[in-house]
C-alpha positions as CSV (number, residue, x, y, z in Angstrom):
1,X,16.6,29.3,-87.8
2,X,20.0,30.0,-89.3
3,X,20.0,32.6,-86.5
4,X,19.4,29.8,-83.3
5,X,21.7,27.2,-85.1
6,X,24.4,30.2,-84.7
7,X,23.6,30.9,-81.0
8,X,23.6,27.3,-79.9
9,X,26.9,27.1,-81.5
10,X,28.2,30.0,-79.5
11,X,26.8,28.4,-76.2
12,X,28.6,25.1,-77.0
13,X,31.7,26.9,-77.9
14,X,31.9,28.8,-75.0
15,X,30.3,25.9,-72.8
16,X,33.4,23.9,-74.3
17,X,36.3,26.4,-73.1
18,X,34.9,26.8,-69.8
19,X,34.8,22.7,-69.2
20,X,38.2,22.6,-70.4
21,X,39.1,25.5,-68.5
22,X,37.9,24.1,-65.2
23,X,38.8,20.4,-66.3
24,X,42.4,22.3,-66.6
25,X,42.8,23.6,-63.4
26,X,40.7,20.4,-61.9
27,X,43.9,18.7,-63.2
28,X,46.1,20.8,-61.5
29,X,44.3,20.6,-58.4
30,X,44.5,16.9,-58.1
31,X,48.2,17.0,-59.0
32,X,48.5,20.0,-55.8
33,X,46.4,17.8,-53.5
34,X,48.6,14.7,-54.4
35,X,51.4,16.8,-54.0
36,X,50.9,18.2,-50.4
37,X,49.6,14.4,-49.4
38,X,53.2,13.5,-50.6
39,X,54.6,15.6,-48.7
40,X,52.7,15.3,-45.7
41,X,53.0,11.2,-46.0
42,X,56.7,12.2,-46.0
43,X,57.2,14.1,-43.1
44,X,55.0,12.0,-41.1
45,X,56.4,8.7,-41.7
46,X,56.4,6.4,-38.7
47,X,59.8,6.6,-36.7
48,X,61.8,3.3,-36.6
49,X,61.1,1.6,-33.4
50,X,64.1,1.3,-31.0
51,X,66.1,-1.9,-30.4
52,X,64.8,-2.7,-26.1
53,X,67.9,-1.7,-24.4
54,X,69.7,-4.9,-23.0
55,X,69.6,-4.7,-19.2
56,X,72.6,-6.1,-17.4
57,X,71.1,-7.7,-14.4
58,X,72.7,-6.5,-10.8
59,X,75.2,-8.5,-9.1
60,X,75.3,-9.2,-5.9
61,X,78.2,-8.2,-4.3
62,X,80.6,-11.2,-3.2
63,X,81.4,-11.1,0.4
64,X,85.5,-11.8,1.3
65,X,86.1,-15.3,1.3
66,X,87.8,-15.8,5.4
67,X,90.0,-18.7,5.5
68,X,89.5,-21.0,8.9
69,X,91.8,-22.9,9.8
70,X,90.6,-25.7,12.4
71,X,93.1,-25.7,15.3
72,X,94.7,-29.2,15.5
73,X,93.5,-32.0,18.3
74,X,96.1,-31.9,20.8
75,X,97.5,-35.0,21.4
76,X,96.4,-36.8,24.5
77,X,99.7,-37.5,26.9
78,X,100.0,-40.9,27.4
79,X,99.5,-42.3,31.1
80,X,101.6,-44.8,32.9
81,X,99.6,-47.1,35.8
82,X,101.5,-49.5,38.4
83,X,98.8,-52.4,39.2
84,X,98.9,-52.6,42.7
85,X,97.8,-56.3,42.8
86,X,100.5,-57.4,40.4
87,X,104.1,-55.8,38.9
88,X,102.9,-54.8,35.8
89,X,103.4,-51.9,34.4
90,X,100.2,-50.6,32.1
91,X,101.2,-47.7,29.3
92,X,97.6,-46.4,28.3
93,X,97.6,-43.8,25.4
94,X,94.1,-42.3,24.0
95,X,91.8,-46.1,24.1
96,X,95.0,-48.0,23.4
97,X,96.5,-49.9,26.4
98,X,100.3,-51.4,26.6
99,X,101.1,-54.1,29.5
100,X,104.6,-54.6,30.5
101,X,105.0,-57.2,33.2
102,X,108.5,-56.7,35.4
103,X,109.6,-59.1,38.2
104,X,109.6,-56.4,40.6
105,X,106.8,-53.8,42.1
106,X,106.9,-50.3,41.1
107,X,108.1,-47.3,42.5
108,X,108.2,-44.8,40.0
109,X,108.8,-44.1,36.3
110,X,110.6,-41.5,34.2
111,X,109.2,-40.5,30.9
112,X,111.6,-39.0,28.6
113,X,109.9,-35.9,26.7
114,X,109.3,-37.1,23.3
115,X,107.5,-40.2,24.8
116,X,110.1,-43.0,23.4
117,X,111.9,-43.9,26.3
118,X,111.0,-44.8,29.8
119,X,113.2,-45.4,33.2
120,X,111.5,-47.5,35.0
121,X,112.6,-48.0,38.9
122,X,111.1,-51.5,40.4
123,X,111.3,-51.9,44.2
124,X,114.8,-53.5,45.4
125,X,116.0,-53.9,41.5
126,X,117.7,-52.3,38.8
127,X,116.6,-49.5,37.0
128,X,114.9,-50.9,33.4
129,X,115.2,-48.9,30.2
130,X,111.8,-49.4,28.2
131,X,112.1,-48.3,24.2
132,X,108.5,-47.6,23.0
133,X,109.3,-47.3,19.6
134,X,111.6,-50.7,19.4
135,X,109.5,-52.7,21.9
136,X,112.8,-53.4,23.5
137,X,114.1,-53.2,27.1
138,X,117.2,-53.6,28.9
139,X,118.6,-53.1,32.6
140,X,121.2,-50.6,34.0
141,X,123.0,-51.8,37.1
142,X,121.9,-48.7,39.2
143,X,119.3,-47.9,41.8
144,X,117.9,-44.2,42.5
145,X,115.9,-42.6,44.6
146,X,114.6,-40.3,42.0
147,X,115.3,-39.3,38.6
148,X,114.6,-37.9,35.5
149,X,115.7,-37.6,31.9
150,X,118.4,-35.4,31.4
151,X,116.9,-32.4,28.6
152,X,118.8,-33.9,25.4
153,X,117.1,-37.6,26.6
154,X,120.8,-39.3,26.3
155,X,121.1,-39.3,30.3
156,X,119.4,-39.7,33.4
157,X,119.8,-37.8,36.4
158,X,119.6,-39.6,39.2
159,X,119.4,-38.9,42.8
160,X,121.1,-41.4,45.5
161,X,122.2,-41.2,49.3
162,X,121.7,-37.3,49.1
163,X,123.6,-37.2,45.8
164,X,122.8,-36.3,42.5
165,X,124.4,-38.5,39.4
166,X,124.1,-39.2,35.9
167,X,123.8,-42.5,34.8
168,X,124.7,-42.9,31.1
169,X,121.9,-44.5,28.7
170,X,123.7,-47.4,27.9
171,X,124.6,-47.7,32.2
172,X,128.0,-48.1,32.0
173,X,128.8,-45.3,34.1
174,X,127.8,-42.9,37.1
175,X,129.2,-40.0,37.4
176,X,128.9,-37.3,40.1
177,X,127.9,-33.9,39.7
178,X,126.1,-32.3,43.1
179,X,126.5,-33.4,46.6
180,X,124.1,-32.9,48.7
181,X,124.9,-31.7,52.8
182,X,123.9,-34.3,55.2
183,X,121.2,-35.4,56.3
184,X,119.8,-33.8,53.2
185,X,118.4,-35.4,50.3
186,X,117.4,-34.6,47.0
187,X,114.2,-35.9,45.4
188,X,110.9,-35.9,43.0
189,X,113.3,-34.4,39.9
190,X,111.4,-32.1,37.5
191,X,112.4,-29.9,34.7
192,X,110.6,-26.5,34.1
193,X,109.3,-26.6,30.7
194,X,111.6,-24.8,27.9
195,X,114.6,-23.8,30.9
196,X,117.3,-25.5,32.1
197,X,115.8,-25.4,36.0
198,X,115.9,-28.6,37.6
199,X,113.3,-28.3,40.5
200,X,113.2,-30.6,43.2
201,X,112.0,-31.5,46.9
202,X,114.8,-31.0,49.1
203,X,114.5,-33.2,52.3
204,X,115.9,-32.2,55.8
205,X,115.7,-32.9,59.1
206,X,112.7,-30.4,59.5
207,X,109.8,-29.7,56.5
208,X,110.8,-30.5,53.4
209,X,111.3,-27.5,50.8
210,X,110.9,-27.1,47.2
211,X,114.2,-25.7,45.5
212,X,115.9,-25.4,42.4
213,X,119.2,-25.9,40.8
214,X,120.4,-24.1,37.6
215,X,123.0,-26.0,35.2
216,X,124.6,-22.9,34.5
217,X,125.4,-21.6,37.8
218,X,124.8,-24.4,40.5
219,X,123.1,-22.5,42.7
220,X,120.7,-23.6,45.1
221,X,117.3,-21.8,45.6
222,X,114.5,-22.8,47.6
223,X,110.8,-21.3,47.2
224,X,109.1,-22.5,50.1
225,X,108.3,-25.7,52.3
226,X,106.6,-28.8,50.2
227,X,106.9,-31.6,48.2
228,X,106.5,-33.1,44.7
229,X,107.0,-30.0,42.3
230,X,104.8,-30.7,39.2
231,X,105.3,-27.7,36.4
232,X,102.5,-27.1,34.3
233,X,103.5,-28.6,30.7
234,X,103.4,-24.7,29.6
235,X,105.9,-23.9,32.3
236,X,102.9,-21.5,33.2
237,X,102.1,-23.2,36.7
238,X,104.0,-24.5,39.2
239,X,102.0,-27.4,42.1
240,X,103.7,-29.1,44.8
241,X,101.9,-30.7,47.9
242,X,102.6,-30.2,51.6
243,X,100.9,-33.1,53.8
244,X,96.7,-32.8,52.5
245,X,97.0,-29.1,51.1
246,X,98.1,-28.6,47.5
247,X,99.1,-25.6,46.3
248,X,99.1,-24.3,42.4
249,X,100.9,-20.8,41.4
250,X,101.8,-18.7,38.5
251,X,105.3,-18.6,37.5
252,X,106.1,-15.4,38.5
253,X,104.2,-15.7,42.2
254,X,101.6,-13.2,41.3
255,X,98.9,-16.3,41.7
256,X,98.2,-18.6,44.2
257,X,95.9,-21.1,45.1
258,X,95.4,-23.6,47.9
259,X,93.0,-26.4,48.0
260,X,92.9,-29.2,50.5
261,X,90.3,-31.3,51.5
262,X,91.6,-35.3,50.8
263,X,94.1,-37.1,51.5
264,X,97.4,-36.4,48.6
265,X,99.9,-38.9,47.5
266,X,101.2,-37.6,44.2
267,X,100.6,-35.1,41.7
268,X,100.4,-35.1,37.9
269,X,99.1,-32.3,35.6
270,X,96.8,-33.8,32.8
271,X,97.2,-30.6,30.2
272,X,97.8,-26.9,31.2
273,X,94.8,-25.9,33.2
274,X,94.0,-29.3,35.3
275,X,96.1,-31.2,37.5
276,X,95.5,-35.0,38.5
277,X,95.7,-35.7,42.4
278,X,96.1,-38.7,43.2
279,X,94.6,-40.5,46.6
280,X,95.4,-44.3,46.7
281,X,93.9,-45.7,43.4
282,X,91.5,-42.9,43.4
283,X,92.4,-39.7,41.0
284,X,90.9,-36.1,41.3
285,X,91.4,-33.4,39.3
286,X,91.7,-29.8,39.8
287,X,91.1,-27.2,37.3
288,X,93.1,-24.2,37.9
289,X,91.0,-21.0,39.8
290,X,88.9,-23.4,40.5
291,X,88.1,-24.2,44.8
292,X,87.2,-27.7,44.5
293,X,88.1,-30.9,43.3
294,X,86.2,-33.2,40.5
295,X,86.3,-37.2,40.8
296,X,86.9,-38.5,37.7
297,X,87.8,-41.8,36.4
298,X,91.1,-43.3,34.8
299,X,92.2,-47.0,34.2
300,X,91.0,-49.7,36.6
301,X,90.3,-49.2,40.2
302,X,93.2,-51.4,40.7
303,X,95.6,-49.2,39.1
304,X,97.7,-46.7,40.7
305,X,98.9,-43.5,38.6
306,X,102.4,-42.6,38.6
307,X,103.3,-41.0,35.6
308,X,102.1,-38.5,32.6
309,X,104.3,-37.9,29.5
310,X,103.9,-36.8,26.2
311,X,102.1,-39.1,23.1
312,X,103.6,-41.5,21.0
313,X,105.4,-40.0,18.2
């Protein structure tokens, strides 16, 4: 029995240092497996997400900004109208109308450039002086037969018994400058725009011709037979009329046109390209190139065109 007691001792014993032997390394194997799974949580550890990346949005590009500038309105030119049934004088300018009333008919008017002045000739009487801008008139003791403004607008030139004057603004005086050979006669005074030509209708004892006088040198040049020169207000065109047939061409007589077909008794350009013709109390107008006249309608039937100058200023 003593003998038993001794051998289950041994077993326990030895039982005993193998359980702590294994519970040893049991130990150490938890402390290796938490080890690696250290390790292991380590190195895999979630990255850090990324901030999203801020996206500039695209602009369009801006085109170039193109400046337009509107052309101005060009002034309408202001119109002057004899009433055939009575001696007044009508100044009509865009949809306003002006009446003067004189004690004479009307024969014709001069319109000084800027629009502020005109000369106006009555039939058998003295020349009147109308001031636009001072609603004031007055009379020179002097008749002509034609005339215009001088180019500063302090004279007229004035044509007379186949002379050609000046006639101060304030009419005190007449001087002479050009005599005319008889029977010739000097008439329908025009300046070309921007020169110092004075163009006119020279009559003689045949066709009348359409000449021109320079201020520098006096001398006398004639284009051709007709009547009533009428430049263009560009200086581009130059119309006169002979008898029914009305001729336009270029300054430099590279272009020429003829239309005919009614009767002509003056001639006015309206603006650069179209020309007024005027028959009686009737008005047609004639654009440049163009083969034909267009009826069109000014003032009253009762009025009678005979002038064209430039706006109010």
């Amino acid at each position: 029995m003593a003998w038993y007691d001794k051998k289950m001792n041994n077993y326990f014993l030895w039982y005993g240092m193998i359980f702590e032997s294994i519970r040893g390394w049991m130990r150490w194997l938890v402390l290796l497996i938490g080890l690696v799974l250290l390790v292991g949580c380590a190195s895999s550890a979630t990255p850090l997400q990324s901030l999203p990346t801020a996206t500039t949005p695209a602009v369009a590009a801006t085109p170039p900004v193109t400046a337009t500038v509107s052309a101005l309105p060009r002034p309408a030119p202001t119109l002057f109208f004899a009433d055939t049934t009575t001696t007044n004088l009508i100044i009509q300018h865009d949809q306003l109308s002006q009446t003067v009333v004189l004690s004479n008919t009307i024969d014709f008017v001069a319109v000084r450039d800027d629009g502020t002045q005109i000369a106006i000739q009555p039939h058998d009487a003295d020349i009147t002086i109308l001031n636009l801008t001072t609603n004031t008139r007055y009379t020179i003791n002097s008749r002509c037969d034609s005339m215009v403004w001088a180019p500063d607008g302090q004279n007229l030139i004035c044509a007379r018994y186949g002379n050609i004057y000046t006639i101060e603004r304030n009419g005190m005086s007449d001087t002479l400058i050009t005599v005319a050979e008889s029977p010739n006669a000097y008439a329908e005074f025009v300046w070309r725009p921007k020169s110092a030509q004075l163009w006119f209708t020279l009559v003689s004892d045949t066709k009348p011709k359409i000449c021109t006088i320079s201020n520098s040198t006096a001398d006398l040049l004639c284009v051709g037979n007709g009547q009533q020169p009428r430049w263009s207000p560009n200086g581009q065109w130059l119309a006169y009329r002979l008898g029914d047939s009305v001729t336009v061409q270029s300054a430099d007589a590279s272009q020429q046109y003829s239309v005919t077909g009614i009767r002509v008794d003056n001639l006015w350009w309206h603006d650069d390209q179209h020309l007024l013709v005027i028959s009686g109390s009737r008005i047609m107008q004639y654009t440049v190139g163009d083969p034909q006249f267009t009826p069109i309608t000014l003032g009253a039937p009762t009025w009678r065109l005979i002038g064209v100058g430039a706006p109010f200023r």
